[in-house]
C-alpha positions in Angstrom: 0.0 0.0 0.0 1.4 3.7 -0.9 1.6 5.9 1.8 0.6 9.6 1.8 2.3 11.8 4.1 -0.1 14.7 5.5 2.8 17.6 5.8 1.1 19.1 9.0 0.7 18.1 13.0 -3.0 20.0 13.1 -5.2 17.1 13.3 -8.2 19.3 12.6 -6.8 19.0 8.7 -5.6 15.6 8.6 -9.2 14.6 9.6 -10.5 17.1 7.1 -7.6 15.6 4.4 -8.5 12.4 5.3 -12.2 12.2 5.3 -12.1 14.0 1.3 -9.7 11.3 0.1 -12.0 8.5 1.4 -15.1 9.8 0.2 -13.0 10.0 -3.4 -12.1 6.6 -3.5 -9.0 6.5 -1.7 -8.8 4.3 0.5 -6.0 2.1 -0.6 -3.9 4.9 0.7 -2.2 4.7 4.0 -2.1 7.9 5.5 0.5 9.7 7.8 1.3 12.8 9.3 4.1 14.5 10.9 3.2 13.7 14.1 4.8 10.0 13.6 8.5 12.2 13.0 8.8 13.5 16.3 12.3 14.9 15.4 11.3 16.7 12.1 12.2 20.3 11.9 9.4 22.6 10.2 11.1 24.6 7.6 10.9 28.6 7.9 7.7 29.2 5.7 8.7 32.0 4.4 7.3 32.6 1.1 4.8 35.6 -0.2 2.1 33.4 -1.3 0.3 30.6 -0.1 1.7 28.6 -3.1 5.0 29.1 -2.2 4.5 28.0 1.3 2.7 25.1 0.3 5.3 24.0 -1.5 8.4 25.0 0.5 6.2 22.2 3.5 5.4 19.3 0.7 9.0 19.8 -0.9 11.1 19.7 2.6 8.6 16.6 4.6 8.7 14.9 1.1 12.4 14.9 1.0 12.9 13.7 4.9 10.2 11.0 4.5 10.8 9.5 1.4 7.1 9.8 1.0 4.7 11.4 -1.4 4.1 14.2 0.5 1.1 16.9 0.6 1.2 20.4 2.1 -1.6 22.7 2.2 -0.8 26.5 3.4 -4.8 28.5 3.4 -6.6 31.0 4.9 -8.5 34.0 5.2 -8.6 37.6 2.9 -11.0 40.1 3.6 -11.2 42.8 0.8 -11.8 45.8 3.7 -8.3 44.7 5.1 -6.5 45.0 1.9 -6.3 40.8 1.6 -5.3 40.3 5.6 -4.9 38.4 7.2 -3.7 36.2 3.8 -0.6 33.8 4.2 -0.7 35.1 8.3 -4.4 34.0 9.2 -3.3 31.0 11.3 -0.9 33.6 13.1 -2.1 36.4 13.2 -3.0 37.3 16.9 0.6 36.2 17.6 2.6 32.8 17.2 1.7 31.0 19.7 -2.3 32.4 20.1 -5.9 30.1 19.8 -8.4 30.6 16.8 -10.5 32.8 19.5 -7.5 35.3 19.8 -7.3 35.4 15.9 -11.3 35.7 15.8 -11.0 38.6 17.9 -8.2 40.8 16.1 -10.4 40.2 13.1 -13.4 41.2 14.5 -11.8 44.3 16.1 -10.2 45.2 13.4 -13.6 45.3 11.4 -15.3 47.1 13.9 -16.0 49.9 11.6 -16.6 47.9 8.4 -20.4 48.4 7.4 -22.5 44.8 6.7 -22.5 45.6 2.9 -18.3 45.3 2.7 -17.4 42.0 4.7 -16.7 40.5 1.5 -14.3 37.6 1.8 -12.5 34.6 0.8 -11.0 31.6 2.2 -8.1 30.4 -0.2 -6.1 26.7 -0.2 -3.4 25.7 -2.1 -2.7 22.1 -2.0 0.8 20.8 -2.9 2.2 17.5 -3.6 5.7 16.7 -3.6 7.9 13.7 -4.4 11.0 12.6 -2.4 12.9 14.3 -5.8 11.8 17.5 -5.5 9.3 17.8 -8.0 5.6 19.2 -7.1 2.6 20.1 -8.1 0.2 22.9 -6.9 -3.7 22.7 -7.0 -5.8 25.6 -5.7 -9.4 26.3 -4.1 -11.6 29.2 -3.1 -14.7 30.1 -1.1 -16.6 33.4 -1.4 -18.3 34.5 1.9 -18.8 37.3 4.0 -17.4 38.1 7.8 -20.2 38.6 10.4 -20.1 40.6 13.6 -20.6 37.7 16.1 -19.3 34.0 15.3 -22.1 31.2 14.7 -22.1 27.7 14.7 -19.6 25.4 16.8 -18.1 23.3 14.5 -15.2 23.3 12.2 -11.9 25.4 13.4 -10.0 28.7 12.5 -12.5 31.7 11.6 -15.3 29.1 10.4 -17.6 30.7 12.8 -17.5 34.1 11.5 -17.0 33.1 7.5 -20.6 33.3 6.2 -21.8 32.0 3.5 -24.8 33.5 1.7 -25.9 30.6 -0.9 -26.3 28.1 2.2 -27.7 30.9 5.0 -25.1 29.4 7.2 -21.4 29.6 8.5 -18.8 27.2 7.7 -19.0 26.4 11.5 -22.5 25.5 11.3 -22.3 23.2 8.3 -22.1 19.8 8.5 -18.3 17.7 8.5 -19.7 15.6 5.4 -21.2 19.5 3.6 -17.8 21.7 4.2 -15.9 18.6 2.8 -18.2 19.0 -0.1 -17.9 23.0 -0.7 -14.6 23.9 1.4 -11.9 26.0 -0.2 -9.6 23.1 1.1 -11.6 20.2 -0.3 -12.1 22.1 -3.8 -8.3 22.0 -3.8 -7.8 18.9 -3.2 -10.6 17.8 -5.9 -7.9 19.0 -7.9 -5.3 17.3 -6.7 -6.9 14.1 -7.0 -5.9 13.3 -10.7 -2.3 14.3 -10.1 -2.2 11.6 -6.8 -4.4 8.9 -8.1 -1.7 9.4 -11.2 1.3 9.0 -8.5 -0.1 6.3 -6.2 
C-alpha cells in the first residue's frame, strides 16, 4: 500500500484531508502525518504566497520521508483589510495564540466595516511533492462574508464568523460531510486528485 504523508501536526486537517480522500475513493492509501517524525524540523515558511508556502512544507517533509508528501498553506482575505490576514491567518493574533484570539483581532479590526463590505474569501493551495523534488500545486476558493458575532460550533479557525450566503449558514455551522463537499480546502484537493491517483 502507498503511503501519503499529511505535511502538517493539526489534526483538525488531517481529519479534514482524510475524510475528502475517502469519500474520493481512496482508501488504498495509507495515511500519515508528521506527528509520527517527532524529530522533524518545520522549515521557515517563508514565502509571499500561499503557493510558495505550500510548497516550501510538501517539498522539505517529502524529501525527509521519502514519501509522497502533501502540504496545504490557506486562509482567510478580507477585501476591507487589503487581503489580511492572507498567508498570516493561522498567526495572526501572535505565534503561539488560539483561533479565539485570531477571531478577535479580526473582529476588532472590522469594527468599523459596514455589513454591505465583509466581502471575503477563504483560499487553499494544496501541494504535492515527491521525495525528488518535483511538485505540483492545486488551488481552491470560497466566497463569503465576515459577520459581527461567530455562529455555529463546528469546524476550526474563523469558520464561525465566515458566512456563507448561498447556504444561510457559517462554515462552522455546516455539517463535516457539507464543508468537505464545498470547502476551499476540499475544492483544492478535488484538484489534486488526478495528479495523486496518477502518482499512487
Amino acid at each position: 500500500m502507498k503511503t501519503l504523508l499529511i505535511a502538517t501536526n493539526n489534526a483538525h486537517k488531517v481529519r479534514e484531508i482524510g475524510s475528502v480522500l475517502r469519500d474520493a475513493g481512496m482508501e488504498d492509501i495509507a495515511l500519515t502525518d508528521l506527528t509520527a517524525y517527532p524529530n522533524y524540523v518545520a522549515p521557515e515558511e517563508n514565502g509571499a504566497t500561499f503557493a510558495e508556502n505550500a510548497r516550501i512544507k510538501a517539498v522539505a517533509a517529502a524529501r525527509y520521508t521519502g514519501h509522497l508528501a502533501l502540504a496545504d498553506d490557506s486562509g482567510l482575505t478580507v477585501e476591507a483589510l487589503g487581503g489580511a490576514p492572507g498567508i498570516f491567518s493561522a498567526r495572526y493574533a501572535g505565534k503561539e495564540q488560539l483561533d479565539a484570539a485570531n477571531n478577535a483581532k479580526l473582529l476588532a479590526k472590522m469594527a468599523q466595516v459596514p455589513p454591505g463590505q465583509r466581502q471575503a474569501a477563504f483560499c487553499c493551495v494544496i501541494a504535492l511533492a515527491k521525495p525528488n523534488g518535483q511538485f505540483w500545486l492545486a488551488e481552491g476558493r470560497v466566497e463569503g462574508m465576515i459577520l459581527e458575532t461567530p455562529q455555529g460550533n463546528g469546524g476550526f479557525g474563523y469558520d464561525p464568523l465566515f458566512y456563507l450566503p448561498p447556504y444561510g449558514q457559517t462554515m462552522a455551522e455546516l455539517s463535516p460531510q457539507e464543508k468537505n463537499r464545498i470547502s476551499h480546502r476540499a475544492l483544492a484537493l478535488q484538484k489534486a486528485l488526478p495528479i495523486l491517483r496518477q502518482e499512487v
